[in-house]
N, C-alpha and C positions, 0 to 999 in steps of 0.2 A: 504494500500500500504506500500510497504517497502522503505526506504529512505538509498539510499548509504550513507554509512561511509563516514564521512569528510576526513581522512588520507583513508583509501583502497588504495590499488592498484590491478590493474587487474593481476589473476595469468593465467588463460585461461576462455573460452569460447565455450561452446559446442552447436552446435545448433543441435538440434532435427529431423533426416530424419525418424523416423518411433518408434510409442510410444506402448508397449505389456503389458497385465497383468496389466494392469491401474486398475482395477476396485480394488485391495488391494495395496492401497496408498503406504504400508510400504514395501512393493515387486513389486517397478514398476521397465520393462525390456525398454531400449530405446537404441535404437541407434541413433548413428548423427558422426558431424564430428566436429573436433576441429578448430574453425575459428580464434581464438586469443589464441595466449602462450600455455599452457600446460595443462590438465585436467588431475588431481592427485586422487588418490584413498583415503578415508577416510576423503575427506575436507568435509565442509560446502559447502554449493549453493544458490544463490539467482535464482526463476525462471522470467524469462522477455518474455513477450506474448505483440504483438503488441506496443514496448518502453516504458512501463509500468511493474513494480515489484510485482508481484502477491502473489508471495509465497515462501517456500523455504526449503530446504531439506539436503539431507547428504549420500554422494557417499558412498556404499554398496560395492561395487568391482567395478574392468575395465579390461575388456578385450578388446586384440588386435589380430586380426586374431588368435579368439578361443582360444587365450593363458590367463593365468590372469598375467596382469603387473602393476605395481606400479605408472605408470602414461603414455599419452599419449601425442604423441607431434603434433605441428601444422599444418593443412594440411592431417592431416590421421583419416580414420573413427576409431571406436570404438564402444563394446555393453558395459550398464553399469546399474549396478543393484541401483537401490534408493531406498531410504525412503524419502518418501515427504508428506504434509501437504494438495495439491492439486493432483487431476489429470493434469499430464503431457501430452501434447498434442502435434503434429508433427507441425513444424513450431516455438515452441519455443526455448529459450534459456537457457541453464543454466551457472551460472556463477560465480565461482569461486574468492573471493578477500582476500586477506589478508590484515590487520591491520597495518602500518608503526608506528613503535613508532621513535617519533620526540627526 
């Protein structure tokens, strides 16, 4: 399991409505919708499946209604290309945090 950062902060949250091309981990196609903050193109991602931190990966592109855009914001769906370490499954999370230096 993966243990969140002590300092992190949430940047967005994507949750997963429908996972494609799973089977080459390094070109998984997922759509979902952004339920917290913002999901930005090129981060890191921690993946969260039933409250629990499985695995973790690294945003490939995002597109928004077929456009590619540099990040999406709250409340709106999205398709988004990954490279991940697991199969991404419909029903999880991915989630996005950055580092707060104190």
């Amino acid at each position: 399991l993966i243990k969140k950062a002590e300092s992190a902060v949430l940047v967005g949250e994507l949750e997963i409505l429908a996972a494609f091309n799973v089977a080459k981990l390094d070109k998984q196609v997922v759509g979902g919708k952004v339920t917290k903050g913002i999901f930005k193109n090129r981060s890191q991602f921690v993946i969260e499946r039933g409250g629990e931190r499985v695995g973790q990966g690294r945003v490939t592109y995002v597109q928004e209604q077929k456009k590619d855009v540099s990040q999406v914001l709250e409340g709106k769906e999205t398709g988004v290309l990954v490279s991940a370490g697991i199969e991404i499954k419909t029903g999880d999370k991915l989630i996005i945090e950055e580092e707060r230096v104190k």
